[in-house]
Structures are given as C-alpha cells and as structure tokens.
BAFI-3210 file (N, C-alpha, C; in Angstrom, 3 decimals, decimal comma, padded with zeros to 6 digits):
// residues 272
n [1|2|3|4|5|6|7|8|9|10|11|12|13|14|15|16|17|18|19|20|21|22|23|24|25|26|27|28|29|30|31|32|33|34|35|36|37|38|39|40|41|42|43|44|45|46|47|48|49|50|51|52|53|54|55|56|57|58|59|60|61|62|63|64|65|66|67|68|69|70|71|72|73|74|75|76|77|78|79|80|81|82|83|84|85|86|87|88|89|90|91|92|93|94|95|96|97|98|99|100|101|102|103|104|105|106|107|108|109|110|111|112|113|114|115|116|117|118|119|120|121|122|123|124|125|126|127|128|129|130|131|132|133|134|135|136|137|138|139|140|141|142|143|144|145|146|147|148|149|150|151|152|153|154|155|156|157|158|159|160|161|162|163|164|165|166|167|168|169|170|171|172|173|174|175|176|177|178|179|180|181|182|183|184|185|186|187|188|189|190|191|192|193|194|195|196|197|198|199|200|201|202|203|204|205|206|207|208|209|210|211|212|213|214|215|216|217|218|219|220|221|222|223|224|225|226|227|228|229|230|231|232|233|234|235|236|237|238|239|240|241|242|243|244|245|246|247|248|249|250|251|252|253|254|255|256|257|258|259|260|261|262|263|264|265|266|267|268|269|270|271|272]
n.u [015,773|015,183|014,905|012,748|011,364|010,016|008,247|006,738|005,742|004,858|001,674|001,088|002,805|001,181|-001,217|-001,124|000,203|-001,959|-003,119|-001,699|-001,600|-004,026|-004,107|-001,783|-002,358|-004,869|-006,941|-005,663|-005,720|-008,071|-008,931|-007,821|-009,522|-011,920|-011,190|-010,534|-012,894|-014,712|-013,102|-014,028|-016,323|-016,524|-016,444|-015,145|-013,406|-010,585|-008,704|-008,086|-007,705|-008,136|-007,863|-005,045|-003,788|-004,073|-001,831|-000,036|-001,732|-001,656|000,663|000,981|000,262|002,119|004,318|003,908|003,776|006,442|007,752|007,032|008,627|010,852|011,569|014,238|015,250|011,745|009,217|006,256|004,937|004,944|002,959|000,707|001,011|002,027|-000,031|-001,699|-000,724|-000,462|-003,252|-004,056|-002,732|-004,532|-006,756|-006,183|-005,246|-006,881|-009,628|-010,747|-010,628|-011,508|-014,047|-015,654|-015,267|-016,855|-019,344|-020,082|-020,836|-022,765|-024,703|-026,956|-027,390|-027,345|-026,130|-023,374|-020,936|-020,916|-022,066|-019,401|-017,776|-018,532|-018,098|-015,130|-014,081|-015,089|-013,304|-011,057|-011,075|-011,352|-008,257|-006,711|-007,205|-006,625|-003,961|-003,281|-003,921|-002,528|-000,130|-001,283|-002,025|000,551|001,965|000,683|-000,447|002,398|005,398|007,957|009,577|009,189|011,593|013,879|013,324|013,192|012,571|011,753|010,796|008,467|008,358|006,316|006,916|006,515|005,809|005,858|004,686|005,500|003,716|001,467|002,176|002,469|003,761|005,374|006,667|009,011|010,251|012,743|013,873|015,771|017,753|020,889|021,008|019,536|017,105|015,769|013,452|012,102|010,002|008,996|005,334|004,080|001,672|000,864|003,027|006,143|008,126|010,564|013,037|014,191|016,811|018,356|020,619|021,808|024,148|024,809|027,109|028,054|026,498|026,532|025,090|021,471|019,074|016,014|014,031|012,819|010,959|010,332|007,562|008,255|010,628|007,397|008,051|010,301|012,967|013,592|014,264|015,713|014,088|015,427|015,237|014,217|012,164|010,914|010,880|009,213|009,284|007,134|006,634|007,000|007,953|010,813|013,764|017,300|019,895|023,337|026,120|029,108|030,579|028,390|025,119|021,403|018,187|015,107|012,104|009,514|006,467|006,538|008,880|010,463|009,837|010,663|013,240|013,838|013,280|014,832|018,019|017,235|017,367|019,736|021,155|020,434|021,835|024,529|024,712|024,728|027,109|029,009]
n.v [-030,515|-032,521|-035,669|-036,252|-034,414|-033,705|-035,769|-034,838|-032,663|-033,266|-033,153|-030,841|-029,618|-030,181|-029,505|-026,259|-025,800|-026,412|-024,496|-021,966|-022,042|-021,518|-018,677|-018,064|-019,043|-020,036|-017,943|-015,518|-016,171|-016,208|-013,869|-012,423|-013,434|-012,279|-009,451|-009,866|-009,961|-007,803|-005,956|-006,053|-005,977|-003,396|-002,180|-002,296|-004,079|-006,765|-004,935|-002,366|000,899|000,483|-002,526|-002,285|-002,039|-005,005|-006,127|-005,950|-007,136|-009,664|-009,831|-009,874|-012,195|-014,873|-013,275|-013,057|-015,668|-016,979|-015,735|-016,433|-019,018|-018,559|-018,066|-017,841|-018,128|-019,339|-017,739|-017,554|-015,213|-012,999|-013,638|-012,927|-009,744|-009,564|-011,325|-009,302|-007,578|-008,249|-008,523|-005,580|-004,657|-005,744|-005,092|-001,719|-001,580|-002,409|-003,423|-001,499|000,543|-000,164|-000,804|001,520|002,664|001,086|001,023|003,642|003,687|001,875|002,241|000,742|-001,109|-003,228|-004,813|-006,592|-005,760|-005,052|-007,152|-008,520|-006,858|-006,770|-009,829|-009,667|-008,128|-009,847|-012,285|-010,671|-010,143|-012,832|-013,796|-012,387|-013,449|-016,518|-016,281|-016,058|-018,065|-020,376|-019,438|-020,123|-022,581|-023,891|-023,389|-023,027|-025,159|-023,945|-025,761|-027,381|-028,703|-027,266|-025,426|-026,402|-027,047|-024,962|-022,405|-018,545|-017,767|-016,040|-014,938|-014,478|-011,526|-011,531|-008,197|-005,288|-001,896|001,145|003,362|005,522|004,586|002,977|-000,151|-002,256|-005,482|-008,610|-011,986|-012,785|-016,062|-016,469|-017,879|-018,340|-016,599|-015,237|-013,057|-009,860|-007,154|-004,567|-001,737|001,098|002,795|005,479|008,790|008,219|007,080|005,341|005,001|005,184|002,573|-000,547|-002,980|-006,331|-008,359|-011,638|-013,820|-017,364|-018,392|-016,598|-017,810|-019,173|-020,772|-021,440|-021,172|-022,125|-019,799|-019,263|-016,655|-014,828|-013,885|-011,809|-009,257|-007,947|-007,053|-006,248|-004,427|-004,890|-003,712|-000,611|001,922|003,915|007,304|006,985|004,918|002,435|-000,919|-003,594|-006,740|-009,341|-011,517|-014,742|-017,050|-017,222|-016,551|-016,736|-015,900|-016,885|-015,069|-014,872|-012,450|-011,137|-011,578|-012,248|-011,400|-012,809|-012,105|-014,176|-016,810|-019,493|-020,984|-023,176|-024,063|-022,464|-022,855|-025,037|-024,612|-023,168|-024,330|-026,089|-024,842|-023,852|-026,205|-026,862|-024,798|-024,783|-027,875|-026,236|-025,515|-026,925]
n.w [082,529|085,312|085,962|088,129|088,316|085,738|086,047|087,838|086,597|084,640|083,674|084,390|082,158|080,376|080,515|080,347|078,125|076,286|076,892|075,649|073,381|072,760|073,425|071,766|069,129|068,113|069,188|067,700|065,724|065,027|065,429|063,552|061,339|061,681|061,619|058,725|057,840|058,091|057,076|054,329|054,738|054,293|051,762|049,780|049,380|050,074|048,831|049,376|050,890|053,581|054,275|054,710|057,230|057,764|058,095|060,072|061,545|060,689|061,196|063,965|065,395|064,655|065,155|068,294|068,788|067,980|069,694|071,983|071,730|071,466|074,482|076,751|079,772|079,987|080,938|082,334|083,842|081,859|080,076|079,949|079,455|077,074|075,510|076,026|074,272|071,982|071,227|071,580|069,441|067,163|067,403|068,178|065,242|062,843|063,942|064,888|063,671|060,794|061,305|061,737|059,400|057,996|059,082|059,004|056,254|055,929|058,550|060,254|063,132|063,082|061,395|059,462|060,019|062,126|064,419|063,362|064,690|067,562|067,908|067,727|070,008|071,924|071,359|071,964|074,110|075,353|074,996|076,822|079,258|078,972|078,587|081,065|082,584|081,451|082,651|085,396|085,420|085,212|087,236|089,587|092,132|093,683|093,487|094,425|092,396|090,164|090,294|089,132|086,768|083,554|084,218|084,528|087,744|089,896|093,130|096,019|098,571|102,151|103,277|105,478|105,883|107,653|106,955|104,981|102,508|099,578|098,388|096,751|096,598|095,122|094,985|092,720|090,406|088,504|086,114|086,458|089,009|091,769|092,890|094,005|094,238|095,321|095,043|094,992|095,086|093,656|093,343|090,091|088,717|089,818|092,606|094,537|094,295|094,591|094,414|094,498|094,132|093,751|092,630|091,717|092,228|094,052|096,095|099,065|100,979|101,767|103,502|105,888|108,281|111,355|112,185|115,350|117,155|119,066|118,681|117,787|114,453|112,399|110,836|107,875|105,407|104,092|101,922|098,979|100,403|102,672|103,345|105,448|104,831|106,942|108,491|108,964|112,016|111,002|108,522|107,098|104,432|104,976|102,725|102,727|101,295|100,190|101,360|102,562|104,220|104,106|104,861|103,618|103,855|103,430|102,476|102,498|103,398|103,703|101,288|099,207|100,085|099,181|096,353|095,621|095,565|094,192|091,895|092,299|092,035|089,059|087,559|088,308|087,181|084,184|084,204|084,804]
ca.u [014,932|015,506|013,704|011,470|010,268|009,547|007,666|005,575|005,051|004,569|000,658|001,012|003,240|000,594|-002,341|-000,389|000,562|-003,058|-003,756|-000,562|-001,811|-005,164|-003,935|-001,138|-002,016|-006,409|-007,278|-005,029|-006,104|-009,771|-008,877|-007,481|-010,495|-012,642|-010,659|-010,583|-014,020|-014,686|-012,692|-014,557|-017,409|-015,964|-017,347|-013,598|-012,375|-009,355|-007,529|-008,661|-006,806|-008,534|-006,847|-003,019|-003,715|-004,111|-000,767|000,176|-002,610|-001,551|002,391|001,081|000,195|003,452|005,263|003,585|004,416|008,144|008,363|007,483|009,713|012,380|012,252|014,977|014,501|010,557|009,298|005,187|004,601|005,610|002,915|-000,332|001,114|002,231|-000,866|-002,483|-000,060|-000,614|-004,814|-004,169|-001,797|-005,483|-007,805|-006,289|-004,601|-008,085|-010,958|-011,679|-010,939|-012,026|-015,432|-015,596|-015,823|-017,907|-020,774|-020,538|-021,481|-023,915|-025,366|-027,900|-026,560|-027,703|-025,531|-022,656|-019,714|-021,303|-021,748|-018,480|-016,733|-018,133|-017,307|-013,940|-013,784|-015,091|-011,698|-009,801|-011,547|-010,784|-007,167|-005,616|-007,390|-005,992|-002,355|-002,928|-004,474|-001,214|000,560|-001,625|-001,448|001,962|003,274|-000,417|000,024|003,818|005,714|009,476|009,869|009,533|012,999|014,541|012,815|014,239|011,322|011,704|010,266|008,211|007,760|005,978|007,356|006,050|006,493|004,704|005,485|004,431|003,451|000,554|002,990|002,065|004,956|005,372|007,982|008,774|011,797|012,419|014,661|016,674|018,943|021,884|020,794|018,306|017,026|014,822|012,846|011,087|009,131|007,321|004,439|003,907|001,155|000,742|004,084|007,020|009,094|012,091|013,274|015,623|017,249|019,575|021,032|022,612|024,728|024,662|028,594|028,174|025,918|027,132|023,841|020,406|018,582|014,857|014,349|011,457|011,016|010,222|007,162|008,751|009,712|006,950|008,100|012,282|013,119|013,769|015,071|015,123|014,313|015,498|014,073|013,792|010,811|011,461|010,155|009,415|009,540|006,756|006,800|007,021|008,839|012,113|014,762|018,808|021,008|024,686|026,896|030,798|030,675|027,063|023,787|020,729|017,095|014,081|010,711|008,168|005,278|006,893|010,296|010,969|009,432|011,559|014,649|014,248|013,253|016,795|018,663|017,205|017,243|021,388|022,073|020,418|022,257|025,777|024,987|025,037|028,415|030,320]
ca.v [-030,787|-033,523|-036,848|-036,429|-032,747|-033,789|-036,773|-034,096|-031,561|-033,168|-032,791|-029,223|-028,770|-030,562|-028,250|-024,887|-025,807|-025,999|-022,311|-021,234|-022,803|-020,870|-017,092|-017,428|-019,183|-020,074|-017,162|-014,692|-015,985|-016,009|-012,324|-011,701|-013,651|-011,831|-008,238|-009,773|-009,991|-006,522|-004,963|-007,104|-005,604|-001,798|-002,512|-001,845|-005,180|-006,779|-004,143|-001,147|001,077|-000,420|-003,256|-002,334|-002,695|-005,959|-006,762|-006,000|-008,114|-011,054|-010,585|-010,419|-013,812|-015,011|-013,128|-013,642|-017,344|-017,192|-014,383|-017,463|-020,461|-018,053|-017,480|-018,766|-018,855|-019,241|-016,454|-017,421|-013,624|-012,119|-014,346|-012,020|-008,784|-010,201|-011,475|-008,079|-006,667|-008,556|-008,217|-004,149|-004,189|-006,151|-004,132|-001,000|-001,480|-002,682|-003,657|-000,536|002,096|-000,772|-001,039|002,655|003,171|000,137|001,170|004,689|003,105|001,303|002,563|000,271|-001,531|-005,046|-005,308|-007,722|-004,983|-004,547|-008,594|-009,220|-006,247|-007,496|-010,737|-010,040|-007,238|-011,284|-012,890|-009,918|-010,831|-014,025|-013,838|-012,436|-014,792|-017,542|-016,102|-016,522|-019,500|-020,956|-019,163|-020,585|-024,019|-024,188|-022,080|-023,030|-024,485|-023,846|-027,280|-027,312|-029,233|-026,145|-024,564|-027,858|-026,814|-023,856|-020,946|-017,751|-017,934|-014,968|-015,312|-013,390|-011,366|-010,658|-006,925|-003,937|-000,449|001,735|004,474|004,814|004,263|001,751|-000,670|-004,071|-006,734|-009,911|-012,301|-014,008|-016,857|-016,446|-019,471|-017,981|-015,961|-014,885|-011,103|-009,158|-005,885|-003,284|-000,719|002,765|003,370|007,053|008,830|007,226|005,680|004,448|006,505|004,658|001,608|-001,227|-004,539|-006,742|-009,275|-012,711|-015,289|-018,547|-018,305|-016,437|-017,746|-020,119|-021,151|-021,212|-021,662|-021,427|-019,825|-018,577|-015,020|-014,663|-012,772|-010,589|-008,331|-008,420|-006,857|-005,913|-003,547|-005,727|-002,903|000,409|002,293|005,204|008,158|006,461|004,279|001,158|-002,047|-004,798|-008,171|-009,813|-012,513|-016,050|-017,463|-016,298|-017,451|-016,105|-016,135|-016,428|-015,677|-015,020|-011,129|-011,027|-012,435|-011,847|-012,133|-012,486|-012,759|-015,403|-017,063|-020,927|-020,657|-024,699|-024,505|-021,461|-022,941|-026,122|-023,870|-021,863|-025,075|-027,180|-023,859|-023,405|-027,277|-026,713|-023,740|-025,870|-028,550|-026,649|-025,071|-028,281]
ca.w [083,683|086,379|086,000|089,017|087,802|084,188|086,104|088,447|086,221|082,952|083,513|084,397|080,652|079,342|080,173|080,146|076,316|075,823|076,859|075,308|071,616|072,277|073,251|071,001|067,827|067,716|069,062|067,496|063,842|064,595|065,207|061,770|060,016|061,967|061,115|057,414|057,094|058,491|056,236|053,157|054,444|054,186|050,514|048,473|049,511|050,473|048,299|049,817|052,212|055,408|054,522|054,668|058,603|058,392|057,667|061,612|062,440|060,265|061,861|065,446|065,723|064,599|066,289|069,578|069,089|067,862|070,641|073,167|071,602|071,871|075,812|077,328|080,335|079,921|082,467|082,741|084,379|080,713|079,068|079,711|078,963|075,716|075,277|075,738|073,397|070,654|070,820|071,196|067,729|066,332|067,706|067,311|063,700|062,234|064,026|065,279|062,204|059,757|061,770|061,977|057,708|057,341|059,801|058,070|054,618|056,537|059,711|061,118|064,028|063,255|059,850|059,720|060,886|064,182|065,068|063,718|065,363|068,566|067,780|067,708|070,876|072,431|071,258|072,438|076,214|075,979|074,634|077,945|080,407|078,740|078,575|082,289|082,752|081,109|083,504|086,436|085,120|085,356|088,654|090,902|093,417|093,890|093,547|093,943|091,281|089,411|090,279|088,412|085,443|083,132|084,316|085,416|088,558|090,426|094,322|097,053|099,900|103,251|103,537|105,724|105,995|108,880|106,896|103,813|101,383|098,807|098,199|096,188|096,519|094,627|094,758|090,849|090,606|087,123|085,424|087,276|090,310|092,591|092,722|094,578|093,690|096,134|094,618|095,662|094,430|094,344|092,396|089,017|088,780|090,458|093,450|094,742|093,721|095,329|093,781|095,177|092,997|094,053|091,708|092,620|092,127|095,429|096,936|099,832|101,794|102,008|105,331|106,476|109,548|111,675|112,869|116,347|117,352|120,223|118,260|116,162|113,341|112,523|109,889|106,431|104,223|103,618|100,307|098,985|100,007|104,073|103,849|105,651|105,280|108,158|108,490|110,770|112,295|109,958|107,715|105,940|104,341|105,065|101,984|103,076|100,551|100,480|101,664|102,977|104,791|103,403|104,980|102,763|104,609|102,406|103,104|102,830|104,053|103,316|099,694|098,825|100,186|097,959|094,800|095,352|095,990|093,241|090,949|091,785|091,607|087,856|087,704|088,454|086,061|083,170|084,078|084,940]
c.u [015,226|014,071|012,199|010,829|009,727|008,184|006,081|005,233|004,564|002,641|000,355|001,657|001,880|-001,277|-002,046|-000,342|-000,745|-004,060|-002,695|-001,477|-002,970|-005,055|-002,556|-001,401|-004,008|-006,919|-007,094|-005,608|-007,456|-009,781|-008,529|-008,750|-011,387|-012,474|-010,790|-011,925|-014,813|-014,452|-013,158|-015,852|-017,675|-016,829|-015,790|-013,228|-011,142|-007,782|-007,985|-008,029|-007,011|-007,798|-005,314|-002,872|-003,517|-002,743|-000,020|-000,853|-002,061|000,212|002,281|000,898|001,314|004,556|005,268|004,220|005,816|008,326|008,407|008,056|010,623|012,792|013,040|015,770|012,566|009,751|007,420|004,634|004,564|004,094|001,362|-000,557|001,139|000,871|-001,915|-002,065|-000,418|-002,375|-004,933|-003,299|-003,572|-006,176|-007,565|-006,180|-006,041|-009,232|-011,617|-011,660|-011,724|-014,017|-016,326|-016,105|-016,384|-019,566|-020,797|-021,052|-022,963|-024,529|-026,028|-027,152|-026,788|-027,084|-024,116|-021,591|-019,902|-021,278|-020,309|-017,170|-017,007|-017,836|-015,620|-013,183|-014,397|-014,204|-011,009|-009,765|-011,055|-009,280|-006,024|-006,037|-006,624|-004,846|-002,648|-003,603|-003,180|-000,651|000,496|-001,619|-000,506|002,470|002,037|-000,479|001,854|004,395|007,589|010,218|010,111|011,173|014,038|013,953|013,220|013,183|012,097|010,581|010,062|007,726|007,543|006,819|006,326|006,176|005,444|005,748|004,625|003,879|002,150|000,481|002,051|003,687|004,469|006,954|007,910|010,568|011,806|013,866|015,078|017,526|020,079|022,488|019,722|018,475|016,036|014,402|011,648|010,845|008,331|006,208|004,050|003,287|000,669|001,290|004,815|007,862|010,062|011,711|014,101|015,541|018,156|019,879|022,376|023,088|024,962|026,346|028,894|027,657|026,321|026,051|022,584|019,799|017,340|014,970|013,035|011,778|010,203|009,065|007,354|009,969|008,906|006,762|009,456|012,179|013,885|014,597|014,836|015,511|014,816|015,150|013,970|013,301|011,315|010,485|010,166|009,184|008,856|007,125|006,562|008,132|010,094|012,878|016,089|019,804|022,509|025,499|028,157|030,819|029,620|025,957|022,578|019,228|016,022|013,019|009,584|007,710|005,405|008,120|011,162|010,931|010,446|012,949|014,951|013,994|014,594|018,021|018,681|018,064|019,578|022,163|021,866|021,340|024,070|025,684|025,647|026,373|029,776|030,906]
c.v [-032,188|-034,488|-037,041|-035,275|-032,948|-034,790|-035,671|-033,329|-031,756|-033,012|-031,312|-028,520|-028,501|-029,253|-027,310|-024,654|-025,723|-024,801|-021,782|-021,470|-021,830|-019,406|-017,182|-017,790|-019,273|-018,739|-015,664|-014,747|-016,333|-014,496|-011,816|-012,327|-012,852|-009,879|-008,096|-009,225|-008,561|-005,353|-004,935|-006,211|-003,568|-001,299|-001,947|-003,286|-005,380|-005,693|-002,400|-000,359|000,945|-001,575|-003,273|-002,505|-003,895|-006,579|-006,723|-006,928|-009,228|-010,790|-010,956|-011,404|-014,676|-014,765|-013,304|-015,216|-017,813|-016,477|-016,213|-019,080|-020,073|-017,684|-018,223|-017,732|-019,227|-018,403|-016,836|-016,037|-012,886|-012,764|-013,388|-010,852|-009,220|-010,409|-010,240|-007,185|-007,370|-008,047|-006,456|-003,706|-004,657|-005,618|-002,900|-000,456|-001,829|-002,662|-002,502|000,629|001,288|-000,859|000,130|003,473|001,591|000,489|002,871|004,543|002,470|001,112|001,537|-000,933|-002,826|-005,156|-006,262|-007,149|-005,218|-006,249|-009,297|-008,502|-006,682|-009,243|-010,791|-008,776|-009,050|-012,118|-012,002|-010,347|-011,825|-014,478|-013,724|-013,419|-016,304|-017,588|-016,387|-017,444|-020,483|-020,942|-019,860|-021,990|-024,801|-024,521|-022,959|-024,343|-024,781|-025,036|-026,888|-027,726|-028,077|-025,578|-025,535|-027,613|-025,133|-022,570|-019,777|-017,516|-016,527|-015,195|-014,126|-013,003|-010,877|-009,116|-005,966|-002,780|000,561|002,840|004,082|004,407|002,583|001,020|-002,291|-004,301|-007,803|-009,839|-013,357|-014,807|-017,187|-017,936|-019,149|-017,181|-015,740|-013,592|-011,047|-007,819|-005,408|-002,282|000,158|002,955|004,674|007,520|007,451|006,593|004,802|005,298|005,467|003,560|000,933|-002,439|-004,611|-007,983|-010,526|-013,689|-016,311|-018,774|-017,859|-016,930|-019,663|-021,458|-020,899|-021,355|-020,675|-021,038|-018,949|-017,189|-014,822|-013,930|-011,568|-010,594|-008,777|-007,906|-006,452|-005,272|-004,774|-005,362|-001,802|001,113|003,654|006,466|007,723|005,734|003,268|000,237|-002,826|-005,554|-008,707|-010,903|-013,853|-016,371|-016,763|-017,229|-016,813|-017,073|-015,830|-016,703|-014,983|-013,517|-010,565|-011,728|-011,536|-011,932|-011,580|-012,937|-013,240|-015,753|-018,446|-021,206|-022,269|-024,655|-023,394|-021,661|-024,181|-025,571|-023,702|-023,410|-025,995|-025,845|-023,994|-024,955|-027,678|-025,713|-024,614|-027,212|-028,203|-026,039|-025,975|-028,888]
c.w [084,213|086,034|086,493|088,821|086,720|084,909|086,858|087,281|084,491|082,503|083,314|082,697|080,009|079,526|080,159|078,911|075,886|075,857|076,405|073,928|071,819|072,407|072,187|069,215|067,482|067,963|068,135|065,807|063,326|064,319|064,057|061,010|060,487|061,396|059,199|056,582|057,542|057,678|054,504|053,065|054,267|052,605|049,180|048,643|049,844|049,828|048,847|050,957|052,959|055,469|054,659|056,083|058,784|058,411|059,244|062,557|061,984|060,991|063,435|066,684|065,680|065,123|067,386|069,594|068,833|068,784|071,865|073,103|071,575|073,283|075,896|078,521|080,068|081,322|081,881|082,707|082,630|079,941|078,590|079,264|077,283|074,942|074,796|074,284|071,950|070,306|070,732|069,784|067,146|066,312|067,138|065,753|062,618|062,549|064,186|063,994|061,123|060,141|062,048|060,067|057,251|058,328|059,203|056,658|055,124|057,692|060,760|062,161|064,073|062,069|060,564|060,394|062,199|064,829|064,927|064,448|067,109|068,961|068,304|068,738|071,939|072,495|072,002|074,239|076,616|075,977|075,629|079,518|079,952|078,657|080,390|082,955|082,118|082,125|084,850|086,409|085,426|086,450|089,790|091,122|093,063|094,120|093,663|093,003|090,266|089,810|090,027|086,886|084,563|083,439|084,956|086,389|089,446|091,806|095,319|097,907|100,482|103,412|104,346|106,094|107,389|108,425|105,367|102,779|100,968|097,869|097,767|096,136|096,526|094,372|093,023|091,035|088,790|086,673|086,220|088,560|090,445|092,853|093,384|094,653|094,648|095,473|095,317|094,929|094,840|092,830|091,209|088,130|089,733|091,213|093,537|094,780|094,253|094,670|094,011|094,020|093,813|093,426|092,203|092,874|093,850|096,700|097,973|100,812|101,911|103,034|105,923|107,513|109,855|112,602|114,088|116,358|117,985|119,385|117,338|114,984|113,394|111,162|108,696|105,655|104,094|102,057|100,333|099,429|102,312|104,329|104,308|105,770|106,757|107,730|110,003|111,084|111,478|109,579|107,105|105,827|104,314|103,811|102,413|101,840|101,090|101,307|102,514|103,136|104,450|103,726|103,624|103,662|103,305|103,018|103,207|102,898|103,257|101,756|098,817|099,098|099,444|096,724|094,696|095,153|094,731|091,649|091,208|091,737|089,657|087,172|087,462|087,381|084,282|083,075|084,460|083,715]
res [x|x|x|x|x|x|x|x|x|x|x|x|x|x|x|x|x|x|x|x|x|x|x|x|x|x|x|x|x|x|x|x|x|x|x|x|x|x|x|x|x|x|x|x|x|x|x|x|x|x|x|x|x|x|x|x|x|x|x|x|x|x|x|x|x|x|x|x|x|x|x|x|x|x|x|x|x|x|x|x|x|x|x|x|x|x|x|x|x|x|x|x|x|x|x|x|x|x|x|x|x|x|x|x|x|x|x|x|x|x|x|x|x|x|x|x|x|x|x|x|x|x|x|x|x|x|x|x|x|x|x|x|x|x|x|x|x|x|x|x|x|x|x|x|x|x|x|x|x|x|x|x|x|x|x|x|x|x|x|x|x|x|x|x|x|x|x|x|x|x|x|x|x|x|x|x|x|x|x|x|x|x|x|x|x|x|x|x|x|x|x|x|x|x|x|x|x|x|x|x|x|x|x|x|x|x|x|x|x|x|x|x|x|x|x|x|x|x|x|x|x|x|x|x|x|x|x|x|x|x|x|x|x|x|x|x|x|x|x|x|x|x|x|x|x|x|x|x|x|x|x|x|x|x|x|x|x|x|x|x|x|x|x|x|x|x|x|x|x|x|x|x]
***
C-alpha cells in the first residue's frame, strides 16, 4: 500500500480489525462455551454423544480466522457470508440437537438449556452484523485510496431494463483486472448470465465521461436470452483497451476512474 493510503485509511484498518476480532474470534468462542455448557447440561457430560458435535464447533472458529489471514486479495463482500457460515456449522452441529435432549430430560422452560440456548441463538445475531460492520468500516464512504490498497473491491452499476425482469450488476476490481457481472434473476435462481473481464495488461485508458440526456437512455448490454440493459443519463466510465472500448455506467465516474488507475498502477508495481 502507498504512503498516502496507509495514511487515509489507517483509521478505517483500525476499526474494521475491531469487528473482524469480534465475528471471527470473541464471538465465535463465546459460541462454543455457550454450546459446551449446553451439552454439560444434557446430564452425560462432556463425554457423551452430544458432545462429538462440538468438535465442528471448536474448528469453526479457527478456521474462520485462518480462512481470513489467508485472503489474498482481502475481498470485504466475502466477510458476512463467512460469517454466517461459520454460526450455521454452531448452531446446527450442537446448539440445536444438544438443546433438544437436554430440555427433554428437563422440560420446564426456565432451566439453564433454554437461557443458554437463547443465549447463544443472541451471539449467532450478532455474529453476522459485525462481519459487516467490518466490511462497512472499511469500503464506507468510498475513498480512492482504497484501490492502492490490496482489496477486492465491489462497485455499483447504473443499470435499467425496460421490461420486469429483475437484473443485478456489479463491477469488482481484482489485483490484476477489472470485471463486470450482469445477472437474471428468474424465479428462485439465476437465468442468464454475462461477464466481461479486463487485464490491466490490456487495458490502455480510463476516461470519465458524462452521458447526455437526449437520448435518455442507450442500450449498455445485452444478456443472453435478449434482455437489454440501458444506460441513463450520468456518469460512466469508457475502458479503452488494445482491441476494444468499453462503457460502464456508475454513479461517480471521477472516483471510479482513480480506483482503476491507482488499482492498475498497484497492479504494475508488483510486476516491474
């Protein structure tokens, strides 16, 4: 990272790391004492077959946290799912079957199972707000400084469709290119799909530029299948590289053309 980005954003590490430390390592191993003592109260004890679960509870703390000193790049967006994933290995692997043959031994709903199973359905709540509260720490508000720093970076597009189609698109800015992903939403997955992919190897120019209102809207892209996006009137930015020009419509045309710029002169350092 560049002098003057470490200099902006070293507040932003510094509180991000402090919601990273609490969904990946405080919270995660209140959740196992809380699962321990659950299964304590099953009335066999820690040797008892309720406990052989816990052994996925005691790795998924660990691994959650070697999972995120091993990104490289560090991708933010990744940090809530993760998050989720680790509290559904805790939940389901123990709290809930272990809390399930300890309130059958002992019914009444004020015994210790029941306060400390919702106890620890209270950690699980708080576990993925704080994976993104890291995230927001970091990325909010959008600084350019960031695309000088090693992140995978997730940015909005402008997009409308003339029809009732439901469509998402986001541009991400990788260690060595820039990509962009349109999506269908159809039913209760995914219909057609588009990604374009740019290496900074190719890529020759960046350049904001404003989109006219007359017309006010120009066809963007089309997906598989026919649907076509537009592009209203605002901001965009035109990638020229060696073979091809490239518009992207965004919502800060300037701040997106110093992300890409800082992002492929980091990009060029470490290949010199």
């Amino acid at each position: 990272m560049s002098p003057d980005a470490e200099a902006v954003l070293r507040e932003r590490w510094s509180r991000s790391q402090r919601y990273i430390t609490a969904f990946s390592v405080l919270l995660p191993a209140l959740q196992f004492l809380l699962c321990t003592a659950i299964v304590m109260l099953t009335g066999d004890g820690l040797f008892s077959v309720a406990a052989v679960p816990l052994v996925p509870v005691a790795v998924a703390a660990p691994a959650l946290r070697h999972w995120l000193r091993r990104q490289t790049p560090l991708d933010p967006s990744s940090w809530p799912p993760a998050a989720f994933l680790a509290v559904a290995v805790q939940q389901l692997s123990i709290a809930i079957p272990a809390y399930g043959i300890a309130t059958g031994r002992t019914p009444d709903a004020l015994t210790g199972p029941a306060v400390l199973f919702f106890g620890s359905w209270a950690v699980a709540v708080a576990t993925c707000p704080s994976a993104h509260r890291a995230s927001r720490a970091l990325l909010t508000p959008l600084a350019a400084e960031l695309g000088s720093a090693d992140l995978r970076l997730t940015l909005e597009v402008r997009t409308a469709v003339s029809g009732p189609e439901l469509v998402s698109a986001r541009i991400v800015l990788d260690r060595d290119r820039v990509e962009w992903t349109v999506c269908l939403h159809a039913g209760r997955g995914r219909g057609a799909r588009l990604e374009r992919s740019v290496p900074f190897r190719d890529l020759i120019r960046v350049m904001p530029v404003t989109l006219p209102v007359v017309p006010e809207s120009r066809p963007w892209t089309v997906l598989p299948g026919g649907i076509t996006l537009y592009a209203g009137a605002g901001p965009g930015v035109v990638l020229t590289t060696i073979e091809d020009e490239w518009l992207l419509p965004v919502h800060d045309a300037a701040l997106v053309t110093e992300l890409l710029n800082r992002r492929r002169d980091l990009w060029a350092l470490g290949t010199g």
